[in-house]
Each structure stands twice: as structure tokens, then as C-alpha cells.
N, C-alpha and C positions, 0 to 999 in steps of 0.2 A: 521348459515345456513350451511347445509350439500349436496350436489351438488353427486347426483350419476348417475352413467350414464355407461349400460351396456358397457363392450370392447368388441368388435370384436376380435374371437380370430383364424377364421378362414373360411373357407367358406366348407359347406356341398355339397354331391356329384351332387346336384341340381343347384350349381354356388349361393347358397343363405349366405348369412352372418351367422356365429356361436357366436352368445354373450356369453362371459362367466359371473365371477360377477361384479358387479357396481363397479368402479370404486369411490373414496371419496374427495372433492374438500374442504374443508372449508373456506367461507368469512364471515365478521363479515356482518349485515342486520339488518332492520326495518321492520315491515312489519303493513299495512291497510286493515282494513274488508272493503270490495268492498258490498259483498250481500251476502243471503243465501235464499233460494226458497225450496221449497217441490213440490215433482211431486206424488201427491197418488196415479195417476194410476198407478203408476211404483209400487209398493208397500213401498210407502214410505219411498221413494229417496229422500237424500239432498245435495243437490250441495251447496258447499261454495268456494268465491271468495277472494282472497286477492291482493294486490298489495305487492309486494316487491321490497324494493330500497339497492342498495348494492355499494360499490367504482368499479369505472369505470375500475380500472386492470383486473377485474376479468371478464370481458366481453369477452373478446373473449374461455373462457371456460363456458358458457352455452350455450345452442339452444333450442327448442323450442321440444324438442323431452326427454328432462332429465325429473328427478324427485327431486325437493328440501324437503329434511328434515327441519323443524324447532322445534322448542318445543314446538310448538301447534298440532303436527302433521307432515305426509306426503302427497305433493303435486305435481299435474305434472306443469308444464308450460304452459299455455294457449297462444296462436299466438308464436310471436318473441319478445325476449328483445328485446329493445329502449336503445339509449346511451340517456342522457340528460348532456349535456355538462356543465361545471363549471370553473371559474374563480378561483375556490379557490384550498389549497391546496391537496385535493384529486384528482384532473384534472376532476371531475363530476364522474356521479352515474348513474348505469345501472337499470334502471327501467321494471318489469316484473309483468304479470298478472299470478296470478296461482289459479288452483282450487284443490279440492277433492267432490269424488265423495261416498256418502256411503248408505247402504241400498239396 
């Protein structure tokens, strides 16, 4: 999984933030087909859903606002990661919903 997330690299004469480019995180991940839905009125829009579970270190470098790369594609984050805590040696795994949107 590839974790990109525009930097702020300054703020424009409006007081608004300046993103430059995405930034690149990589943590090893799993990920689960949640759904995929058609919207024809859209012109034949499909939304697909996944769940992503990845080690707990890497939480506090995602939010709900990035875009994870996988090998099946690019996706944004859907809500906020979840910790789901663990006894074992990884100390638990940060579980996330993501979509993409195509069409």
C-alpha cells in the first residue's frame, strides 16, 4: 500500500493552503471487497468499496482525507481509520474503508 497525501507547501495570497506533490508512505496491507454498485443515471458510475487492514505503527500517518495506492488501483479513504487493538506481536492493525469512484 502506498499512502499519498498532498504537502502543504505554503499558503496563497487568500490565507488558503498551497499543496504541492503527494507525499509517499509505504506499509505492507490486506485488503477486502466490501461492494460495488452502478448508478446509470450517473452515466454509468461504479463505486467500489474495500476495507483495508494494515500494522498499527502506521496509524497515526493516515487520515481520512489521503489517497492509498494498491495494486488493484487508486483509492481515497472513506470516514476515519479505526485502531483495532491486538495482543500480539504487531501491537494491532489499523483498519480502514476506502472507495474509488469511476465513470
Amino acid at each position: 500500500m502506498l499512502i499519498l497525501r498532498g504537502v502543504q507547501t505554503g499558503m496563497d495570497r487568500y490565507n488558503r493552503p498551497i499543496y504541492g506533490p503527494a507525499s509517499q508512505v509505504t506499509a505492507e496491507c490486506f485488503w477486502l471487497p466490501l461492494s460495488s454498485t452502478e448508478d446509470t443515471a450517473a452515466a454509468e458510475q461504479y463505486m467500489t468499496g474495500y476495507r483495508v487492514q494494515w500494522p498499527a505503527r502506521f496509524a497515526a500517518q493516515i487520515r481520512g482525507c489521503d489517497a492509498i495506492e494498491l495494486p488493484i488501483g487508486e483509492f481515497e479513504v472513506d470516514g476515519k481509520p479505526l485502531v483495532h487493538p491486538s495482543m500480539g506481536a504487531l501491537g494491532g492493525f489499523v483498519v480502514a474503508n476506502v472507495k474509488e469512484v469511476t465513470g
